[in-house]
KEROLUM-14340 format. One record per residue: residue in one letter; y, z, x of N, C-alpha, C in turn. Coordinates in steps of 0.2 Angstrom, whole numbers. Last residue first. Example, Ala and Ser with C-alpha at 12.3 -4.5 7.8 and 13.67 -1.06 7.14 Angstrom:
<rs>
+--------+--------+-------+-------+---------+-------+--------+--------+-------+-------+
! residu ! nnorth !   nup ! neast ! canorth !  caup ! caeast ! cnorth !   cup ! ceast !
+--------+--------+-------+-------+---------+-------+--------+--------+-------+-------+
!      S !    -11 !    35 !    64 !      -5 !    36 !     68 !      0 !    39 !    64 !
!      A !    -28 !    39 !    66 !     -22 !    39 !     62 !    -16 !    39 !    66 !
+--------+--------+-------+-------+---------+-------+--------+--------+-------+-------+
</rs>
This chain:
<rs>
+--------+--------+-------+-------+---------+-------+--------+--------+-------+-------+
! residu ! nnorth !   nup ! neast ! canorth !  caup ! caeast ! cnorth !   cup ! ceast !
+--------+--------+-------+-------+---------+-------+--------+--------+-------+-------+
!      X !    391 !  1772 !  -658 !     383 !  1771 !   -656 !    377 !  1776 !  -660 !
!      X !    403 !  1776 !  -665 !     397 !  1772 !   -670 !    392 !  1770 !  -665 !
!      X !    403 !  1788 !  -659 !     405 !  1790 !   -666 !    399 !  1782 !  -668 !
!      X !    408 !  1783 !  -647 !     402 !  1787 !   -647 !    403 !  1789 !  -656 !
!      X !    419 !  1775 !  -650 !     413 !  1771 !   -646 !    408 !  1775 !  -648 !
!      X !    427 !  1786 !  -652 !     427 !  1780 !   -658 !    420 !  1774 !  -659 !
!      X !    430 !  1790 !  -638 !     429 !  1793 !   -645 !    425 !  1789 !  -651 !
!      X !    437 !  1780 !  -634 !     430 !  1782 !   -632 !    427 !  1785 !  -635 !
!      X !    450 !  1777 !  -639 !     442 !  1772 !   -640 !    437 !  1773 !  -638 !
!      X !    454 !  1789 !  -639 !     452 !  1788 !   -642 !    446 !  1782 !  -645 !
!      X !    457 !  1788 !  -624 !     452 !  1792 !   -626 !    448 !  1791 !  -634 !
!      X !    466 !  1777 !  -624 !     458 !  1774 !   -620 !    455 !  1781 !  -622 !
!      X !    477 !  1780 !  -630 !     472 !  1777 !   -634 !    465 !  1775 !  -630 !
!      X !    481 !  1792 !  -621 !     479 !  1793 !   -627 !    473 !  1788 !  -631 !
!      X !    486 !  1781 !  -613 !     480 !  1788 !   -609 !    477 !  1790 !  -615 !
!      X !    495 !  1774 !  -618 !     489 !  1770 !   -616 !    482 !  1775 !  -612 !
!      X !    506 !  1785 !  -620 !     501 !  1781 !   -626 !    495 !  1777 !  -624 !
!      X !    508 !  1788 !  -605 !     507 !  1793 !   -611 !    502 !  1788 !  -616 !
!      X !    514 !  1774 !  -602 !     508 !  1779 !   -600 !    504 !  1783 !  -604 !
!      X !    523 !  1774 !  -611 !     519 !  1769 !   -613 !    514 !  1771 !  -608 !
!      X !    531 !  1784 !  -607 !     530 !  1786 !   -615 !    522 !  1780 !  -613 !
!      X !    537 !  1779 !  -596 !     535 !  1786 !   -596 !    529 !  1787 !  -599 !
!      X !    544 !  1767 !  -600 !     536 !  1767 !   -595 !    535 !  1774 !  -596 !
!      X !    554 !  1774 !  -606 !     549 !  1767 !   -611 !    542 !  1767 !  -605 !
!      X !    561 !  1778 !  -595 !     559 !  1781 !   -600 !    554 !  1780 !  -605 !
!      X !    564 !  1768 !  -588 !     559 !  1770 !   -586 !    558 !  1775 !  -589 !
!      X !    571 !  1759 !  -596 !     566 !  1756 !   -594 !    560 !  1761 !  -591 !
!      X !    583 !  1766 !  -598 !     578 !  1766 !   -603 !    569 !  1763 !  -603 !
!      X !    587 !  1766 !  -585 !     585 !  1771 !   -587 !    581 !  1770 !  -593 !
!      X !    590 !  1749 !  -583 !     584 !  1753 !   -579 !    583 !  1760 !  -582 !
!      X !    599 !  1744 !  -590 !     590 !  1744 !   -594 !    587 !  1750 !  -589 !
!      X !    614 !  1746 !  -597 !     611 !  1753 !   -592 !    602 !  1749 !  -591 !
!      X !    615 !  1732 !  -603 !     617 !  1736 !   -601 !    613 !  1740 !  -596 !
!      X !    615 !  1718 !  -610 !     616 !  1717 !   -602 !    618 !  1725 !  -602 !
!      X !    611 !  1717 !  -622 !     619 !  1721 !   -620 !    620 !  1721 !  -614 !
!      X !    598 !  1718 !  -621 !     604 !  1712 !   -625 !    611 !  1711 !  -623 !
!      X !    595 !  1726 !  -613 !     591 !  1722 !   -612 !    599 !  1715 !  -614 !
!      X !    598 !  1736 !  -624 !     600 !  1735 !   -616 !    600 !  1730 !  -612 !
!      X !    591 !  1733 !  -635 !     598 !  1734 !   -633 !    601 !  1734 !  -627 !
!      X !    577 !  1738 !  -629 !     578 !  1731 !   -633 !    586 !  1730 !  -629 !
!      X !    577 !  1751 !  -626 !     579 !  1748 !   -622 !    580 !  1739 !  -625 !
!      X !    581 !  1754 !  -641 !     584 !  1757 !   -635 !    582 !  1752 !  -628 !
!      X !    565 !  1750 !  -645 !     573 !  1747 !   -649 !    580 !  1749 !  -643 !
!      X !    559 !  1759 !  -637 !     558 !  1751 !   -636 !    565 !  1749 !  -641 !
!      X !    562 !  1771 !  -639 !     562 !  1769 !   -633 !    563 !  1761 !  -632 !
!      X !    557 !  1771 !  -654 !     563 !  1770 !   -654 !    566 !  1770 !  -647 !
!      X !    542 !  1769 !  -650 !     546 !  1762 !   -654 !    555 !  1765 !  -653 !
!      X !    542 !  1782 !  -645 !     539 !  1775 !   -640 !    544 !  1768 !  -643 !
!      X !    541 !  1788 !  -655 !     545 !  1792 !   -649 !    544 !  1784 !  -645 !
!      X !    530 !  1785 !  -660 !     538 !  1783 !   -664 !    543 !  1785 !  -659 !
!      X !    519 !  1787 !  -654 !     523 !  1781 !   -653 !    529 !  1779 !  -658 !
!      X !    521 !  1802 !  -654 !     521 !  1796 !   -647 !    524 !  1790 !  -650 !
!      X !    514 !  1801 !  -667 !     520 !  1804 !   -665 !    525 !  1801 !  -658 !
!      X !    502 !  1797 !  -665 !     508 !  1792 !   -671 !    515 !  1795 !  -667 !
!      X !    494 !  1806 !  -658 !     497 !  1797 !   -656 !    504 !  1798 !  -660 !
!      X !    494 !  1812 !  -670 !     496 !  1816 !   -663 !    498 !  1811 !  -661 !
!      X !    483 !  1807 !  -677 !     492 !  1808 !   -680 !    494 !  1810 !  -675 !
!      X !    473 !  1804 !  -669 !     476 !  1798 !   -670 !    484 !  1801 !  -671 !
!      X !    467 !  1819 !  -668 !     470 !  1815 !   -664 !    475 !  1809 !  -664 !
!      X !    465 !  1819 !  -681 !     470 !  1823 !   -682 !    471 !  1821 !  -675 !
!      X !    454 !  1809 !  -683 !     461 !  1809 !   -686 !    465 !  1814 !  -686 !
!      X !    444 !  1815 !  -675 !     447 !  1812 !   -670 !    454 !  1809 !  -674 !
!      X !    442 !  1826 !  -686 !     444 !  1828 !   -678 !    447 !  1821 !  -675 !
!      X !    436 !  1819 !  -694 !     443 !  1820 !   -696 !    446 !  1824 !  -690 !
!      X !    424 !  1813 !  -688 !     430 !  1807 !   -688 !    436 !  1811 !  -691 !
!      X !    417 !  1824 !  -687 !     421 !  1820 !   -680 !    426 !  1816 !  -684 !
!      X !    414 !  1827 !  -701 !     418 !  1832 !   -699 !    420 !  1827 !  -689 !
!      X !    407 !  1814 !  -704 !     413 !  1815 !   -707 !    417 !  1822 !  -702 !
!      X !    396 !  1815 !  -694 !     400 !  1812 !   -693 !    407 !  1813 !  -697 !
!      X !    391 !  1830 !  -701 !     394 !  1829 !   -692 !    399 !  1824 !  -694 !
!      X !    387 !  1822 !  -714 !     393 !  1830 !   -712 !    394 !  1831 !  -707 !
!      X !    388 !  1807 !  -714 !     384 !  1812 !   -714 !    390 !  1817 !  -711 !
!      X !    391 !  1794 !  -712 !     394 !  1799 !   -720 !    389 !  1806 !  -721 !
!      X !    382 !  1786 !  -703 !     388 !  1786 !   -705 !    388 !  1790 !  -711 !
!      X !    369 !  1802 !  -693 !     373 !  1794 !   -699 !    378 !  1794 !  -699 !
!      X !    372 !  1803 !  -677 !     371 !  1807 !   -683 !    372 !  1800 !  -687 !
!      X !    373 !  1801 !  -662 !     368 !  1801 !   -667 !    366 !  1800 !  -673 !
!      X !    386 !  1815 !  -663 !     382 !  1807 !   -660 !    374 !  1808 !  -663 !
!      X !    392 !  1826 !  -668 !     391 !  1818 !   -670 !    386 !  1812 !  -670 !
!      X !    394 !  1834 !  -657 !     391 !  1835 !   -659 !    387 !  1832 !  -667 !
!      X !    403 !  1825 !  -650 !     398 !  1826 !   -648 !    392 !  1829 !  -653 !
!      X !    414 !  1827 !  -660 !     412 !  1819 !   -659 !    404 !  1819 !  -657 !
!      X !    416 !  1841 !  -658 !     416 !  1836 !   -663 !    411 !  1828 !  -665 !
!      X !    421 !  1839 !  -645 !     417 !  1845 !   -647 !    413 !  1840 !  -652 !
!      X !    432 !  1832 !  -644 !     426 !  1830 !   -641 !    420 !  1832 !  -643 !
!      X !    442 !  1838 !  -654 !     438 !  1831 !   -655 !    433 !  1829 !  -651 !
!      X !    443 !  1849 !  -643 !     440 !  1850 !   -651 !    436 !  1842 !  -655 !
!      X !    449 !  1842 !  -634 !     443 !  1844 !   -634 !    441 !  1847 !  -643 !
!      X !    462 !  1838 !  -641 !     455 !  1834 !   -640 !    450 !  1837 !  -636 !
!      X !    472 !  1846 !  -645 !     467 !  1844 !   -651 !    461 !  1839 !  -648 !
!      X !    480 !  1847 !  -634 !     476 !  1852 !   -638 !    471 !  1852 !  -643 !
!      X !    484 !  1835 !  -631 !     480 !  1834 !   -629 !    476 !  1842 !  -630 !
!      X !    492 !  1833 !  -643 !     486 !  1828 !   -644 !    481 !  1832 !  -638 !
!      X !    502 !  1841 !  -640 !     497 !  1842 !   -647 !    492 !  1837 !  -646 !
!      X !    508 !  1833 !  -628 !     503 !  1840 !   -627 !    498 !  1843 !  -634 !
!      X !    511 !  1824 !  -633 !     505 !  1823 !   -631 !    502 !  1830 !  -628 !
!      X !    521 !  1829 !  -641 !     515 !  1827 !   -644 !    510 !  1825 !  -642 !
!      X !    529 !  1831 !  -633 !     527 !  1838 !   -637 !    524 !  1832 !  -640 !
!      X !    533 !  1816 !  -626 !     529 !  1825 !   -619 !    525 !  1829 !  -625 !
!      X !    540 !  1815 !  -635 !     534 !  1811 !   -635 !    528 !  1814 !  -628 !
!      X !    551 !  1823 !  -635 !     546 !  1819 !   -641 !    541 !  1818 !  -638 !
!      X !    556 !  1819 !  -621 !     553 !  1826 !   -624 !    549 !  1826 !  -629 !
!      X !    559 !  1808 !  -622 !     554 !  1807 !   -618 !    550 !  1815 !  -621 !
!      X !    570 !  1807 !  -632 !     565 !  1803 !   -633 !    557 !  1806 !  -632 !
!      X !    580 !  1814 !  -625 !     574 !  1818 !   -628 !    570 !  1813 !  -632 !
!      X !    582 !  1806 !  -614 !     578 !  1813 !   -614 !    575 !  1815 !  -618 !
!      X !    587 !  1798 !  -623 !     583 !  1793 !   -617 !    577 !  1802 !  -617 !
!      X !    600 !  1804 !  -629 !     594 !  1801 !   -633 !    587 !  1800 !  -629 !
!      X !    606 !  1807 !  -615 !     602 !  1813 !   -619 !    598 !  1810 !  -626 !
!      X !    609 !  1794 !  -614 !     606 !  1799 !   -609 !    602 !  1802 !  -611 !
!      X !    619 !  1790 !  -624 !     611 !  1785 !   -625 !    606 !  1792 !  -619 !
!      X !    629 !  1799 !  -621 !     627 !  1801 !   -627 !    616 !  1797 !  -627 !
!      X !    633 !  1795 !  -607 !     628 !  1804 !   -607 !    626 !  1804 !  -618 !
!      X !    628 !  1777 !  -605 !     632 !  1784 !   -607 !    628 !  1790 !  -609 !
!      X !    625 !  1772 !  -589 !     623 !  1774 !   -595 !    628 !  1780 !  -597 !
!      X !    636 !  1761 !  -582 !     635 !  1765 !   -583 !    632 !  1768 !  -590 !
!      X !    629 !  1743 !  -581 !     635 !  1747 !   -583 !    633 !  1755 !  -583 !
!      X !    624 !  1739 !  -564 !     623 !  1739 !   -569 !    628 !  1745 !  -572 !
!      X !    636 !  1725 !  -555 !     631 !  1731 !   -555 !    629 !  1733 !  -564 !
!      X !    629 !  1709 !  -553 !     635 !  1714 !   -556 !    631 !  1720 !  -557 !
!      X !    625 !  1700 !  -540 !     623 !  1704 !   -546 !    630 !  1708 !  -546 !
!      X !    634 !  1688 !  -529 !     634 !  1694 !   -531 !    630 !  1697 !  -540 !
!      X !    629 !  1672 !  -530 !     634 !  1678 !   -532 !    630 !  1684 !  -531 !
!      X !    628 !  1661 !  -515 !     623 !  1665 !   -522 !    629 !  1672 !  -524 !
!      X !    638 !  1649 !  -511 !     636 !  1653 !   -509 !    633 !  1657 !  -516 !
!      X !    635 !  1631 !  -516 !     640 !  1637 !   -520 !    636 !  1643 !  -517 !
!      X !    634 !  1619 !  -501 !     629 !  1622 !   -510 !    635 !  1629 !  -510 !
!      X !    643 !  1605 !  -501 !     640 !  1611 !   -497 !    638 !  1618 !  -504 !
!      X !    644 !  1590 !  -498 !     646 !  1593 !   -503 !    641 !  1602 !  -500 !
!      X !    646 !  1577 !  -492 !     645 !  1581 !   -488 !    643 !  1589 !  -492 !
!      X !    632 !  1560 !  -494 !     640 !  1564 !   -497 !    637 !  1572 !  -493 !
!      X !    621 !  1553 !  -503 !     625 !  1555 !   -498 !    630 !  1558 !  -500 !
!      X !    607 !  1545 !  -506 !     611 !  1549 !   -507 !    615 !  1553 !  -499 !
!      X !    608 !  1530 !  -515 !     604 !  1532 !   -507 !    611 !  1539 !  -508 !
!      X !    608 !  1520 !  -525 !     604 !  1527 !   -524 !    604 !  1530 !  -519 !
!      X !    619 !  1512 !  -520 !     621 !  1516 !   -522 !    617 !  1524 !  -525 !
!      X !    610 !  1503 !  -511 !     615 !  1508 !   -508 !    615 !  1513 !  -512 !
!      X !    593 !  1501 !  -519 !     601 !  1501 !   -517 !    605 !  1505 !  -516 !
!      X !    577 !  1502 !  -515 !     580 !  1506 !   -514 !    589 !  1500 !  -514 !
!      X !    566 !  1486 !  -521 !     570 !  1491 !   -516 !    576 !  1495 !  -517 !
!      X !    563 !  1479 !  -529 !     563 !  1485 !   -532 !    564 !  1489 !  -526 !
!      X !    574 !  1464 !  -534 !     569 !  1468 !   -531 !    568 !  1474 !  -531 !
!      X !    574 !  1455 !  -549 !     577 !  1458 !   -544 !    572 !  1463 !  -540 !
!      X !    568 !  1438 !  -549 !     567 !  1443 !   -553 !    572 !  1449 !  -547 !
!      X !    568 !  1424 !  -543 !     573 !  1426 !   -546 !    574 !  1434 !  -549 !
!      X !    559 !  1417 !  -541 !     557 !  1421 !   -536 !    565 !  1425 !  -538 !
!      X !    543 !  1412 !  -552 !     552 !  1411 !   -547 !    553 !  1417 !  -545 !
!      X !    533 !  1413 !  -558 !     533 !  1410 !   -550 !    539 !  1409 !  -547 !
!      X !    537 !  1420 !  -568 !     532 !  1424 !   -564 !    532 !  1419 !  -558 !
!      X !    542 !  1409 !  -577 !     546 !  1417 !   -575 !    543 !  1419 !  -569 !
!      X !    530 !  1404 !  -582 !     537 !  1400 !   -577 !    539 !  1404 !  -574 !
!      X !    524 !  1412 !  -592 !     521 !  1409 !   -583 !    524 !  1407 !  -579 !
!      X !    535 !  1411 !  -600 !     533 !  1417 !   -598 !    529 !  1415 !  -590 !
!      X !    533 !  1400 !  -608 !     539 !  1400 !   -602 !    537 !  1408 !  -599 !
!      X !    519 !  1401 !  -614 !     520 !  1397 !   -607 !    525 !  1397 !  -604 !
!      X !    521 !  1410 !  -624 !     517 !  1412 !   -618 !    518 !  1407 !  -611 !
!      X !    522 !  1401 !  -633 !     527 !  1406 !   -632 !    526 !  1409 !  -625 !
!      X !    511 !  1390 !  -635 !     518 !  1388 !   -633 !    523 !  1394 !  -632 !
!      X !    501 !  1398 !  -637 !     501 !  1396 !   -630 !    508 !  1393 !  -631 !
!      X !    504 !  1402 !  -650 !     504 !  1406 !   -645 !    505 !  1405 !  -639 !
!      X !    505 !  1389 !  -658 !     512 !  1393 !   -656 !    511 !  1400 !  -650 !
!      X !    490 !  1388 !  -657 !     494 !  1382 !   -653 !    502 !  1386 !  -652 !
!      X !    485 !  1398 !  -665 !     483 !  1397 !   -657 !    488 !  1393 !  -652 !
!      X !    491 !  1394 !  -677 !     497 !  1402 !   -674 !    491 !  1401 !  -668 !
!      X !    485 !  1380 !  -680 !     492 !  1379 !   -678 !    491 !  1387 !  -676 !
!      X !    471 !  1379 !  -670 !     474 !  1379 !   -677 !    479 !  1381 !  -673 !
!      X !    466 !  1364 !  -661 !     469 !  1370 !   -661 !    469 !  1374 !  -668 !
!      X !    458 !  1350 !  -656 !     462 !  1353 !   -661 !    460 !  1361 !  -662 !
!      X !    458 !  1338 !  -644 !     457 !  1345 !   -647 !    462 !  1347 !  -651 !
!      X !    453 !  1321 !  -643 !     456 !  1326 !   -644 !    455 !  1333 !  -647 !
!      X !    444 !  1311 !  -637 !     443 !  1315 !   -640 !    448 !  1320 !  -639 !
!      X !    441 !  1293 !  -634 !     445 !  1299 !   -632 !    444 !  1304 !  -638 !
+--------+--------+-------+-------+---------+-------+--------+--------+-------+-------+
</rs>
């Protein structure tokens, strides 16, 4: 007769693991069917939707900042839009030309005297944006700064698409 010989941490393995086999053929384990007390019930009726609260009245002080923000940023896009044919002029007469050559330098300070014309806008634009920021925060008046801050963000987004066309024929 020949006996096997295990080493002993094989032999404690199959000894911890064998009540475990036991467990698996009783029929003791709980079932995984739905109990009563998940089953949902009850008569409870959902909370009618609230009313929005209106929004607070803008004060005529934030009003006339709101205005003349928008004013701001109107009188510098009429200086920007004074100084762009000239920059086109410019530019035009650029193209082609080398970098550091006396066309190119004379467009690039045409198209920087555009750029500062932006600048202007967009500080008219950032103190829109802190303005409406607070409103925002304050649960206040937003929709007039809101549409103040779109006014301007046209304005600036019509500006920068010239300039980057501008800027495209400068280094083709």
């Amino acid at each position: 007769m020949r006996f096997v010989t295990l080493p002993l941490s094989r032999a404690l393995a199959v000894l911890a693991i064998a009540p475990l086999a036991a467990c698996a053929t009783s029929d003791d384990y709980p079932s995984l069917a739905r109990r009563p007390i998940e089953r949902v019930s009850g008569s409870a009726e959902a909370a009618p939707p609230m009313a929005e609260p209106a929004p607070a009245p803008i004060s005529p002080e934030v009003s006339g900042r709101l205005a003349a923000l928008v004013a701001k940023a109107q009188t510098s896009d009429a200086k920007f839009s004074a100084r762009e044919a000239e920059a086109r002029r410019r530019v035009g007469a650029a193209r082609g030309a080398a970098v550091g050559s006396e066309a190119w330098s004379v467009a690039m300070v045409a198209v920087a005297a555009l750029e500062s014309a932006r600048s202007d806008t967009m500080i008219a634009l950032a103190d829109l944006d802190a303005i409406y920021a607070a409103d925002m925060v304050d649960a206040g008046a937003a929709a007039a700064s809101s549409a103040a801050r779109d006014q301007v963000i046209a304005l600036v987004a019509r500006q920068d698409e010239i300039l980057a066309g501008l800027r495209g024929q400068l280094r083709a």
